[in-house]
DRENKE-904166 format. One record per atom (N, C-alpha, C, O): residue number from 1; atom name; x, z, y. Coordinates in nm, 2 decimals, m for minus. Layout:
<sites>
<site nr="NUM" atom="CA" u="X" w="Z" v="Y"/>
...
</sites>
This chain:
<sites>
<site nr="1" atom="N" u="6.18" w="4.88" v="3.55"/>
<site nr="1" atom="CA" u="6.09" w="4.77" v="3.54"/>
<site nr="1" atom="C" u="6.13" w="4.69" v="3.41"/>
<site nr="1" atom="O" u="6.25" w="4.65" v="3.39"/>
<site nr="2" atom="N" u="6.00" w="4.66" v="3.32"/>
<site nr="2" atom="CA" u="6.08" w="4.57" v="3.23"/>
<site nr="2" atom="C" u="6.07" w="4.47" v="3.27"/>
<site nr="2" atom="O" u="6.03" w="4.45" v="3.39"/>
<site nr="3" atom="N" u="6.13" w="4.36" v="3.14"/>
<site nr="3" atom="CA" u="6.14" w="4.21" v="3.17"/>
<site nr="3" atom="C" u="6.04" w="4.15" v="3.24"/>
<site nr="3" atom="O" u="6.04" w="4.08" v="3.34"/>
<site nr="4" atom="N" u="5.93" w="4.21" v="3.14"/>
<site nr="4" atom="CA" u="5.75" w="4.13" v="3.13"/>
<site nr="4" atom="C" u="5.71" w="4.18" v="3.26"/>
<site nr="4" atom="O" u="5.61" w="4.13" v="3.32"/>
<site nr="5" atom="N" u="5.78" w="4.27" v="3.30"/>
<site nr="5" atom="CA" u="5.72" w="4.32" v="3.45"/>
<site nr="5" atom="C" u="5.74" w="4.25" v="3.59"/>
<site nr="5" atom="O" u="5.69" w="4.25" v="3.70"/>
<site nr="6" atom="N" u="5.87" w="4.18" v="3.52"/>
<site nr="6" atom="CA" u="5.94" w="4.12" v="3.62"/>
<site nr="6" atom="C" u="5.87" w="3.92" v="3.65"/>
<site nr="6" atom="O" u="5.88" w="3.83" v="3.73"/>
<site nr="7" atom="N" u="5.81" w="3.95" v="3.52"/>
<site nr="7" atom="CA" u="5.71" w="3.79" v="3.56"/>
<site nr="7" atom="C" u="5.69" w="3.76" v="3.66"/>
<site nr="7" atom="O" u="5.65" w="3.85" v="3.72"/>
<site nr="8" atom="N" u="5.69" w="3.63" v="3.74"/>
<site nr="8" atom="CA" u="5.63" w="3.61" v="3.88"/>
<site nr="8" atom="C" u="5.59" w="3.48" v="3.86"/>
<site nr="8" atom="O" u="5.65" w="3.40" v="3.79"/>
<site nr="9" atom="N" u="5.46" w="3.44" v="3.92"/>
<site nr="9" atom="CA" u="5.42" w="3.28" v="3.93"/>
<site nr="9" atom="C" u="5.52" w="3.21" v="3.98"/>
<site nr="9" atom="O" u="5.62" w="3.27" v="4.04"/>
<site nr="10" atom="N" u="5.51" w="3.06" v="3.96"/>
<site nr="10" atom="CA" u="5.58" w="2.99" v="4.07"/>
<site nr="10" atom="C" u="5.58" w="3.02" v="4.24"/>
<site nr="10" atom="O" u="5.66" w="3.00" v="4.33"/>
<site nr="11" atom="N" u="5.45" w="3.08" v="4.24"/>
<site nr="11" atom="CA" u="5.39" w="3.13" v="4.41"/>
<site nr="11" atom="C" u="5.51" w="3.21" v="4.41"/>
<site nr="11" atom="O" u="5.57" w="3.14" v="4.50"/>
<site nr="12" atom="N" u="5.58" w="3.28" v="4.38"/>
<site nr="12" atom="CA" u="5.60" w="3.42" v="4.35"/>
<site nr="12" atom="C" u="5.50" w="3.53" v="4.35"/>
<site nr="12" atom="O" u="5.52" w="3.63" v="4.42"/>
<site nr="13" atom="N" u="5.42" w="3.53" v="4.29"/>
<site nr="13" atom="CA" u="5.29" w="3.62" v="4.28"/>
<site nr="13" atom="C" u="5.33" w="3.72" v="4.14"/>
<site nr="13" atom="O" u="5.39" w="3.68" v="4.04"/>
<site nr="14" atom="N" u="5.29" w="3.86" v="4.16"/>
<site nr="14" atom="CA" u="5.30" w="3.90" v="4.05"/>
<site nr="14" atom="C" u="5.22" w="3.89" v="3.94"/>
<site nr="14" atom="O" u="5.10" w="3.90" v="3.96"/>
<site nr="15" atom="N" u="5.25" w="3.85" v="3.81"/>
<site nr="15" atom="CA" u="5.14" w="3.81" v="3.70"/>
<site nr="15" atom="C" u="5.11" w="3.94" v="3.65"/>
<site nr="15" atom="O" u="5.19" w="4.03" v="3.62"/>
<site nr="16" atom="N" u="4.93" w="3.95" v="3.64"/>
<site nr="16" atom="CA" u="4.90" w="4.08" v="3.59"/>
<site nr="16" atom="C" u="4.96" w="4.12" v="3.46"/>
<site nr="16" atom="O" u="5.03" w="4.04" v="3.40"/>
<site nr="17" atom="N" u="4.95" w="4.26" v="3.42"/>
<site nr="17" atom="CA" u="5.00" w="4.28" v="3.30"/>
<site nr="17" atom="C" u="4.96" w="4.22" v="3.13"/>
<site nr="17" atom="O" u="4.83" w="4.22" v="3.14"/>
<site nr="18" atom="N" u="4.98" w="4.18" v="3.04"/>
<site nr="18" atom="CA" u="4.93" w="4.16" v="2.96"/>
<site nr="18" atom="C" u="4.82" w="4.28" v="2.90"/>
<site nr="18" atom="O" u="4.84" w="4.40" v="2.91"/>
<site nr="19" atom="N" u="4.72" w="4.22" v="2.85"/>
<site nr="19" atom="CA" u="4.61" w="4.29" v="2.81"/>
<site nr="19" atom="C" u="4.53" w="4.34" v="2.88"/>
<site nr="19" atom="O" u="4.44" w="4.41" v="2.84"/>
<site nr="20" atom="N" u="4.55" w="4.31" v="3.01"/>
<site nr="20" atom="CA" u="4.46" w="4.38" v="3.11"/>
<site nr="20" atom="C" u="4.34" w="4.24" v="3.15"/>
<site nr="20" atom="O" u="4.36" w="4.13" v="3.19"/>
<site nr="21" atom="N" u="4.23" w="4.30" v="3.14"/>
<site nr="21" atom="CA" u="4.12" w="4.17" v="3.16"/>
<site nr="21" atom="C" u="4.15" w="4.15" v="3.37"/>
<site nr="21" atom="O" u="4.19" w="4.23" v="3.45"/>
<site nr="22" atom="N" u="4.12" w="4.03" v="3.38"/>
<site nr="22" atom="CA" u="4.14" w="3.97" v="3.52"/>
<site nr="22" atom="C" u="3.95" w="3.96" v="3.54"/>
<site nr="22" atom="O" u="3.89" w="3.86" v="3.48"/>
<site nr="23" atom="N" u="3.90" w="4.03" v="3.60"/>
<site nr="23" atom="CA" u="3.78" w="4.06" v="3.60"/>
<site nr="23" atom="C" u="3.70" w="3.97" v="3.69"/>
<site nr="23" atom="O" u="3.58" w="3.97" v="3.68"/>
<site nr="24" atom="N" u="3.77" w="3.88" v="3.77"/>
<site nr="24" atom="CA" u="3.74" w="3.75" v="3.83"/>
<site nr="24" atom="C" u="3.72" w="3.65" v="3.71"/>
<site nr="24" atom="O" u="3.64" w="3.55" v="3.72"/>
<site nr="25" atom="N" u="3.77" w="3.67" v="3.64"/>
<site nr="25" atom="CA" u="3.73" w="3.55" v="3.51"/>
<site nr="25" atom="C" u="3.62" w="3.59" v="3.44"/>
<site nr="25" atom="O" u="3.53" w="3.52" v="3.40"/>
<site nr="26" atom="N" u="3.62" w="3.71" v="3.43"/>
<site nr="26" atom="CA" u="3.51" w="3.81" v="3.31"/>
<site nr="26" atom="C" u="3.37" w="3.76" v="3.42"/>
<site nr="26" atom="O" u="3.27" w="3.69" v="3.38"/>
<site nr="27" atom="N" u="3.39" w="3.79" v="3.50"/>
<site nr="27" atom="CA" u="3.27" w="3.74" v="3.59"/>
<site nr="27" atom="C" u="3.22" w="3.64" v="3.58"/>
<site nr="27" atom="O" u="3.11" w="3.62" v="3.53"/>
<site nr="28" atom="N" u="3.32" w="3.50" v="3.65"/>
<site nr="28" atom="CA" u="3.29" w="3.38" v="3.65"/>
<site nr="28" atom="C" u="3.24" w="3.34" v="3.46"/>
<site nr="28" atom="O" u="3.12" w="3.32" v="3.46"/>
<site nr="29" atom="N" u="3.28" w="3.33" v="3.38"/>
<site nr="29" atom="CA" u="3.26" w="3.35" v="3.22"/>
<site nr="29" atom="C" u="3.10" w="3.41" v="3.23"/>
<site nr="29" atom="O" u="3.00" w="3.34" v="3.21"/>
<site nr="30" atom="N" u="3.11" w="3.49" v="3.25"/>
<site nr="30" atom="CA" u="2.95" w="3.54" v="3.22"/>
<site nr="30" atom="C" u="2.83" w="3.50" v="3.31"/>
<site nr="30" atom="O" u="2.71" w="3.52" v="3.28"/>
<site nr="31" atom="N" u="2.91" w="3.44" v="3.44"/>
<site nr="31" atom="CA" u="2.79" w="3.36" v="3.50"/>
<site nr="31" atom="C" u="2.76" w="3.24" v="3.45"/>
<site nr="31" atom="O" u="2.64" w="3.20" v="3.45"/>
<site nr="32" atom="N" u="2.88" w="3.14" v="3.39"/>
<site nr="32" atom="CA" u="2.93" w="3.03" v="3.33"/>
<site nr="32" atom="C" u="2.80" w="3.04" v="3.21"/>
<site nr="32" atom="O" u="2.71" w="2.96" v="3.20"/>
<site nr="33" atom="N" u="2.81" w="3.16" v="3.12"/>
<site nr="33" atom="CA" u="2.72" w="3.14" v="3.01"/>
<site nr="33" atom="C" u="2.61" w="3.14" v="3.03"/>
<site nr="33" atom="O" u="2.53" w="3.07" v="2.96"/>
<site nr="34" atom="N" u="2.56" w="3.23" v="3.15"/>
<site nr="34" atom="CA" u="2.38" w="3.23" v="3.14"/>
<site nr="34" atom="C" u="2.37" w="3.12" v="3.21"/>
<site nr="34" atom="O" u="2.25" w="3.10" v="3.24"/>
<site nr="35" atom="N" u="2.45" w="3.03" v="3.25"/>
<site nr="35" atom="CA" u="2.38" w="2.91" v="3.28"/>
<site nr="35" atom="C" u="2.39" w="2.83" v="3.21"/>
<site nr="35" atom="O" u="2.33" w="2.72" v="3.23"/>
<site nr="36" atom="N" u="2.48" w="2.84" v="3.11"/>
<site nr="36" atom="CA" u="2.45" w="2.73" v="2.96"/>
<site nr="36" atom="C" u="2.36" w="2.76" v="2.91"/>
<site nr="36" atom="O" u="2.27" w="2.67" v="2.91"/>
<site nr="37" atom="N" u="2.33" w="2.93" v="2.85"/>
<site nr="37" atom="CA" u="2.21" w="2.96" v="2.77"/>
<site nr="37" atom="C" u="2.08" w="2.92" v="2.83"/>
<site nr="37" atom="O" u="1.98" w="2.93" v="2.77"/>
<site nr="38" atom="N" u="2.07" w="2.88" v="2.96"/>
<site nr="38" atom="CA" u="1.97" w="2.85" v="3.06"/>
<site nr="38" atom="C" u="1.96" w="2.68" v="3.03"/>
<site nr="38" atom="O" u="1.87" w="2.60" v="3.05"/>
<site nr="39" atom="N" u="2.05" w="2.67" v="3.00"/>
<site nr="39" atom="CA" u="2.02" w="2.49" v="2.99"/>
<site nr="39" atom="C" u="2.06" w="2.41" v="3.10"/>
<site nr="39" atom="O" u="2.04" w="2.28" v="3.09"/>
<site nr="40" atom="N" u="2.10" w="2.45" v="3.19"/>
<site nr="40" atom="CA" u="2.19" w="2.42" v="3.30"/>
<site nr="40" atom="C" u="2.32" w="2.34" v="3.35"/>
<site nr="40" atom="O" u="2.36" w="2.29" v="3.45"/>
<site nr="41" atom="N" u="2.37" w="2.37" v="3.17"/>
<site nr="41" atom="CA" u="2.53" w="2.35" v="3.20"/>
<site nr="41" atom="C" u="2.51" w="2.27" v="3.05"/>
<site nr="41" atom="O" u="2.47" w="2.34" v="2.96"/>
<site nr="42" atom="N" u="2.54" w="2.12" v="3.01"/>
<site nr="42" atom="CA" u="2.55" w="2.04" v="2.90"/>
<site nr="42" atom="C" u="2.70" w="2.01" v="2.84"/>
<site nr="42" atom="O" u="2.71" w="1.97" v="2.72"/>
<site nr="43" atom="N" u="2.80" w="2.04" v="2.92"/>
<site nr="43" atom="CA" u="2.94" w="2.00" v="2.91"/>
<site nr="43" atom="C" u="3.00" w="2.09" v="2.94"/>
<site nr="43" atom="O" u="2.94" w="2.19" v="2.99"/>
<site nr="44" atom="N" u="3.16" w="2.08" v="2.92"/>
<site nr="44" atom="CA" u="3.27" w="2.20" v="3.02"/>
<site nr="44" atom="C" u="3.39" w="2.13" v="2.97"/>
<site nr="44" atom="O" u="3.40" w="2.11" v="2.85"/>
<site nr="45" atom="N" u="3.48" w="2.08" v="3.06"/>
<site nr="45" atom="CA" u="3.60" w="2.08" v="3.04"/>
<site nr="45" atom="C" u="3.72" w="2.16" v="3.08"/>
<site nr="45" atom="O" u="3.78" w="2.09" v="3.16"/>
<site nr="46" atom="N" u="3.79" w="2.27" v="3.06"/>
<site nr="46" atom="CA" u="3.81" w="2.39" v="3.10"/>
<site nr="46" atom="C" u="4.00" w="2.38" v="3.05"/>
<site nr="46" atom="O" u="4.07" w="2.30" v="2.98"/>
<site nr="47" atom="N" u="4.04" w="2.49" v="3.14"/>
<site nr="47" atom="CA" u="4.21" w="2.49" v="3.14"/>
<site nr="47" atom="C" u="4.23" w="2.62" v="3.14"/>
<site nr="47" atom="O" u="4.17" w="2.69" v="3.22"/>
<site nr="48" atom="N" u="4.31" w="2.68" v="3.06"/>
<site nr="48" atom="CA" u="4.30" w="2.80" v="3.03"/>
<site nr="48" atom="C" u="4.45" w="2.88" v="3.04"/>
<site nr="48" atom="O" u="4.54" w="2.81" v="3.00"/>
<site nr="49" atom="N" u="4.48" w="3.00" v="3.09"/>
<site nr="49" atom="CA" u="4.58" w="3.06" v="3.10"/>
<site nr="49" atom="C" u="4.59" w="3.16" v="3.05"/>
<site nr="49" atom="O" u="4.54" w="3.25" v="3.11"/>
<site nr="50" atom="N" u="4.66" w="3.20" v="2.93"/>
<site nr="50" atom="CA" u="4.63" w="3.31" v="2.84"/>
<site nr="50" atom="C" u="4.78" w="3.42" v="2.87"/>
<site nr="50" atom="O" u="4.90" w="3.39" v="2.87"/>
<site nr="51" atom="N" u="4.70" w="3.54" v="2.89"/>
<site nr="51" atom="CA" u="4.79" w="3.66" v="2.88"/>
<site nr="51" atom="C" u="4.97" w="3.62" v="2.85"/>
<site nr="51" atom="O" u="5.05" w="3.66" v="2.93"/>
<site nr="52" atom="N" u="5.02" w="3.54" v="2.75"/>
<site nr="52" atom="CA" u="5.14" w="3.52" v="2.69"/>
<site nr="52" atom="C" u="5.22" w="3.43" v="2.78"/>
<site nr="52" atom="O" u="5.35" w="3.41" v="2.79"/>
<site nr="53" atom="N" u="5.12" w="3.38" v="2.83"/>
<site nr="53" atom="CA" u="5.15" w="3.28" v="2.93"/>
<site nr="53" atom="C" u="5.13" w="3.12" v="2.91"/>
<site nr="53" atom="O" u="5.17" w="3.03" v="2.98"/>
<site nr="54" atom="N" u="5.07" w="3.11" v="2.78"/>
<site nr="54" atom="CA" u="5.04" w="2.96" v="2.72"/>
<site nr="54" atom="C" u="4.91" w="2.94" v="2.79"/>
<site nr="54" atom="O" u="4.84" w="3.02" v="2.85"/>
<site nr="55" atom="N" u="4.93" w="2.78" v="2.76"/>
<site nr="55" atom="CA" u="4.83" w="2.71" v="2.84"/>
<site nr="55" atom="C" u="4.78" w="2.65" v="2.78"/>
<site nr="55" atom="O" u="4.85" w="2.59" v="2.69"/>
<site nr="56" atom="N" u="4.64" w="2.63" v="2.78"/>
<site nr="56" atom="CA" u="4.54" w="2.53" v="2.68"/>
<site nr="56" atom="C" u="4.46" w="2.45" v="2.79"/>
<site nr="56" atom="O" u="4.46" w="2.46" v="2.91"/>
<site nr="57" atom="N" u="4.37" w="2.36" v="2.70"/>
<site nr="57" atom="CA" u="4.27" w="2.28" v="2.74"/>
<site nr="57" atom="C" u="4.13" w="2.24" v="2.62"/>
<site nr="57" atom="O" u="4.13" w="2.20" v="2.51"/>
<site nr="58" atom="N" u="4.03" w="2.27" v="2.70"/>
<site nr="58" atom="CA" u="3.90" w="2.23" v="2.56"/>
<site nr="58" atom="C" u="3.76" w="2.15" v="2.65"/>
<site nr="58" atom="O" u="3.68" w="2.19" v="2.74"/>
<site nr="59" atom="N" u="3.79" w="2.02" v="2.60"/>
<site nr="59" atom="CA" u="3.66" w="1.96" v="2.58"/>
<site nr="59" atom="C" u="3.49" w="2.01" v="2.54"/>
<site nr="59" atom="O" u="3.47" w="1.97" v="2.43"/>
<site nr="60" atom="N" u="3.42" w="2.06" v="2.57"/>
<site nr="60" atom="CA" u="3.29" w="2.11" v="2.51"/>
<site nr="60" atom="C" u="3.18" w="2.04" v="2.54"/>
<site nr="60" atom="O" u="3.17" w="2.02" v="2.66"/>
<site nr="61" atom="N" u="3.07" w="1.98" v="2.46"/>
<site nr="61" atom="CA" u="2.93" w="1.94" v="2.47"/>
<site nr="61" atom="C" u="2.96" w="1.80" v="2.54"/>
<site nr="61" atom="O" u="3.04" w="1.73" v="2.49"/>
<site nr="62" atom="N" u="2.90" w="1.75" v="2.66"/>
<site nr="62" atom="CA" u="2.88" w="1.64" v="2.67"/>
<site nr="62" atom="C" u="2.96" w="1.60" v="2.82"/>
<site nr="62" atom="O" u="2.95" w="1.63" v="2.94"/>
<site nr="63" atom="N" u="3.04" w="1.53" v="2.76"/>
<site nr="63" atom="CA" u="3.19" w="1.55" v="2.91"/>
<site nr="63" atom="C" u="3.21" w="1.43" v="2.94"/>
<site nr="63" atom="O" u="3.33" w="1.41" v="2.96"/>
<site nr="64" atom="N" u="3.13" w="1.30" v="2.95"/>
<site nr="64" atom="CA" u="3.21" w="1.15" v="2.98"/>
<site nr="64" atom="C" u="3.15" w="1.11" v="3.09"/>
<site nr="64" atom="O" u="3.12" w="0.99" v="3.11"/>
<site nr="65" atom="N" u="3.14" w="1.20" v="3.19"/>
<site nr="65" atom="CA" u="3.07" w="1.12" v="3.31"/>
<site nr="65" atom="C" u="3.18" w="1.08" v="3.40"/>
<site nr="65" atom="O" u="3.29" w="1.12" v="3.36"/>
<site nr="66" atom="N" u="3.19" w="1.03" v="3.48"/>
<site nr="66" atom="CA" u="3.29" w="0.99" v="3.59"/>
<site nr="66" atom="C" u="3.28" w="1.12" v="3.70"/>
<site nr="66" atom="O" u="3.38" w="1.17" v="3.75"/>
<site nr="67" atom="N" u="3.11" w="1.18" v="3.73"/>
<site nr="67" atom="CA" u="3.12" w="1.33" v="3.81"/>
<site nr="67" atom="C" u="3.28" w="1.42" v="3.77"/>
<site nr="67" atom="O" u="3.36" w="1.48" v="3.84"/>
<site nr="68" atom="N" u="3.26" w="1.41" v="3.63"/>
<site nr="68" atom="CA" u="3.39" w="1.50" v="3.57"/>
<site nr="68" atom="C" u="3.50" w="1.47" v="3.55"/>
<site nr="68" atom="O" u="3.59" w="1.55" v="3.51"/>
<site nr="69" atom="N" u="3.52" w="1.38" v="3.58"/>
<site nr="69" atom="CA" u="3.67" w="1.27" v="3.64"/>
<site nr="69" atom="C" u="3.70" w="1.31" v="3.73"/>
<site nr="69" atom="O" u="3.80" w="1.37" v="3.72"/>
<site nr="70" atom="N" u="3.64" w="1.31" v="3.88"/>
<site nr="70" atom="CA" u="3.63" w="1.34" v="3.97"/>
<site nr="70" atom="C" u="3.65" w="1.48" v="4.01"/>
<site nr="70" atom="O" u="3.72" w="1.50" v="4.10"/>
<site nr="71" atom="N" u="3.61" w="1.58" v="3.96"/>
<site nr="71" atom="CA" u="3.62" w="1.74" v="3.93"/>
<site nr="71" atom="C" u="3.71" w="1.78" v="3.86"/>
<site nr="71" atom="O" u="3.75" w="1.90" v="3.87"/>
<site nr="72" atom="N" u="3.77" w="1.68" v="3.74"/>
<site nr="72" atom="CA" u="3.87" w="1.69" v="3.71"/>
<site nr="72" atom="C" u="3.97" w="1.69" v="3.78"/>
<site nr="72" atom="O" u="4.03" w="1.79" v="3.81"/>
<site nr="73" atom="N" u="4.03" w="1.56" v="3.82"/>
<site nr="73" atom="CA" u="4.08" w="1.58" v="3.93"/>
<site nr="73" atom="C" u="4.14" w="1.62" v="4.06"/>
<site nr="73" atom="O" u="4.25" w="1.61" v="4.11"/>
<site nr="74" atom="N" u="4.03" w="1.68" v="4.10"/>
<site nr="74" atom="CA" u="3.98" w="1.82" v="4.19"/>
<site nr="74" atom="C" u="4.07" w="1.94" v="4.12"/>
<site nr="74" atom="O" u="4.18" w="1.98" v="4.17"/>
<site nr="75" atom="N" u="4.01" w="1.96" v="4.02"/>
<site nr="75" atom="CA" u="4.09" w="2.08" v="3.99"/>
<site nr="75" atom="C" u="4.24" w="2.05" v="3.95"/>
<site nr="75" atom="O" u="4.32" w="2.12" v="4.00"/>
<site nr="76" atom="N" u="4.28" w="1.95" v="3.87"/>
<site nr="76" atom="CA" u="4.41" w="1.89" v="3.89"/>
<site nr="76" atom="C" u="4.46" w="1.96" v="4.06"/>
<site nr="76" atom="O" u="4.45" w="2.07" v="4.10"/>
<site nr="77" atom="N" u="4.48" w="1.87" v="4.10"/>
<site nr="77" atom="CA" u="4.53" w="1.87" v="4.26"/>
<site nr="77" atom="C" u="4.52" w="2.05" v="4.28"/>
<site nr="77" atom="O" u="4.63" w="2.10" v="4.32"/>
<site nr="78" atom="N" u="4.40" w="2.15" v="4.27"/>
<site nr="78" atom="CA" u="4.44" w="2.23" v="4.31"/>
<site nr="78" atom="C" u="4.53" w="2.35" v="4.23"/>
<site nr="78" atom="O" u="4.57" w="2.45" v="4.26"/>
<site nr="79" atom="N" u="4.53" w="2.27" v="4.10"/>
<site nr="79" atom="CA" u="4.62" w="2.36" v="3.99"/>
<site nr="79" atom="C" u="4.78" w="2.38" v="4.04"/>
<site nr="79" atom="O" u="4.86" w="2.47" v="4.05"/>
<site nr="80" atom="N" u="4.80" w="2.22" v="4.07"/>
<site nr="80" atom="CA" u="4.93" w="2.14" v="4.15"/>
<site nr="80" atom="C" u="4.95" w="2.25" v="4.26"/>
<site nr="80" atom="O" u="5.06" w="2.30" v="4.26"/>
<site nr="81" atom="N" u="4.88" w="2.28" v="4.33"/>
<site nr="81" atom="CA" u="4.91" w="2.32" v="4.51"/>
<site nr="81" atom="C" u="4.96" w="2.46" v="4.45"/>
<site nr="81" atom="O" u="5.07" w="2.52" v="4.47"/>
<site nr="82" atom="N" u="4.84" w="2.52" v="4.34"/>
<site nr="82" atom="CA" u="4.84" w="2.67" v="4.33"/>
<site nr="82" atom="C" u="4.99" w="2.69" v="4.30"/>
<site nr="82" atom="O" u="5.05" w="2.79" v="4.36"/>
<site nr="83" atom="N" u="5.08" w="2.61" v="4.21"/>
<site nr="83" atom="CA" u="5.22" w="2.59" v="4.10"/>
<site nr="83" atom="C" u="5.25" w="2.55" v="4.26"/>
<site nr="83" atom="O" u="5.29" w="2.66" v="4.29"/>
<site nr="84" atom="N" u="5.25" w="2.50" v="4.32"/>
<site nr="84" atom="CA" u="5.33" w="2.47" v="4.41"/>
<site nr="84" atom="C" u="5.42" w="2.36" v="4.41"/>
<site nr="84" atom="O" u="5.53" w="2.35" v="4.47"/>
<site nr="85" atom="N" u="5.35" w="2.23" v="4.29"/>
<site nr="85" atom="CA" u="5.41" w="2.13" v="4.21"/>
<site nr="85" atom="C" u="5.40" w="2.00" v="4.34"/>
<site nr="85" atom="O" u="5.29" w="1.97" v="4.40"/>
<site nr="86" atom="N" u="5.51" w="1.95" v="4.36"/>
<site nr="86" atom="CA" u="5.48" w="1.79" v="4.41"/>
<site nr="86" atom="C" u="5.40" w="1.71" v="4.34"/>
<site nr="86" atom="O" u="5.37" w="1.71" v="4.23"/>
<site nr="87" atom="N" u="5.37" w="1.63" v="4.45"/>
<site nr="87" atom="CA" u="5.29" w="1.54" v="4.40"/>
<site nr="87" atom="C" u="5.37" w="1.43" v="4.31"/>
<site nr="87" atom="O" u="5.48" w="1.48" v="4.29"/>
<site nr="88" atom="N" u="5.36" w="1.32" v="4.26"/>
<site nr="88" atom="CA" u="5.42" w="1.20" v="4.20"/>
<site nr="88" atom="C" u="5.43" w="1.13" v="4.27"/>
<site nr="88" atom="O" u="5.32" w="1.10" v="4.31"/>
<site nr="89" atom="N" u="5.50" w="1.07" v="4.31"/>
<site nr="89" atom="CA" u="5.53" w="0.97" v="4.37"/>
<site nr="89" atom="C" u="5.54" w="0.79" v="4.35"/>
<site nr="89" atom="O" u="5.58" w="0.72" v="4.44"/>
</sites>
């Protein structure tokens, strides 16, 4: 086993291999777009976890509502649970 193989989330979960698409994402992404191209979806604030193991974040189209605070949020807290992070005290 190499190193890279030996990756584990904080869960202890095995991390897929690099280069291999996570086809739960490819999905959700391509449902994601035909509902922009549909006119559906005006904004996105999005968190991203890339193969290497970096982490990003991107603002897109029209994001200043308080709904997206709120959902922000939301997904905060369950990013926390997923990492298995304490809360702040």
């Amino acid at each position: 086993m190499s190193d890279e193989e030996k990756v584990v989330s904080l869960r202890g979960d095995q991390l897929p291999p690099q280069g291999e698409p996570n086809q739960l994402v490819v999905d959700w992404l391509k449902r994601t777009l035909e509902e922009a191209q549909a006119g559906r979806i005006i904004g996105i604030g999005i968190t991203v976890l890339f193969a290497n193991r970096e982490s990003s974040w991107k603002l897109v189209g029209s994001v200043g509502s308080f709904g997206m605070v709120g959902a922000a949020m939301i997904m905060t807290d369950a990013i926390k649970e997923a990492a298995a992070v304490p809360d702040e005290q």
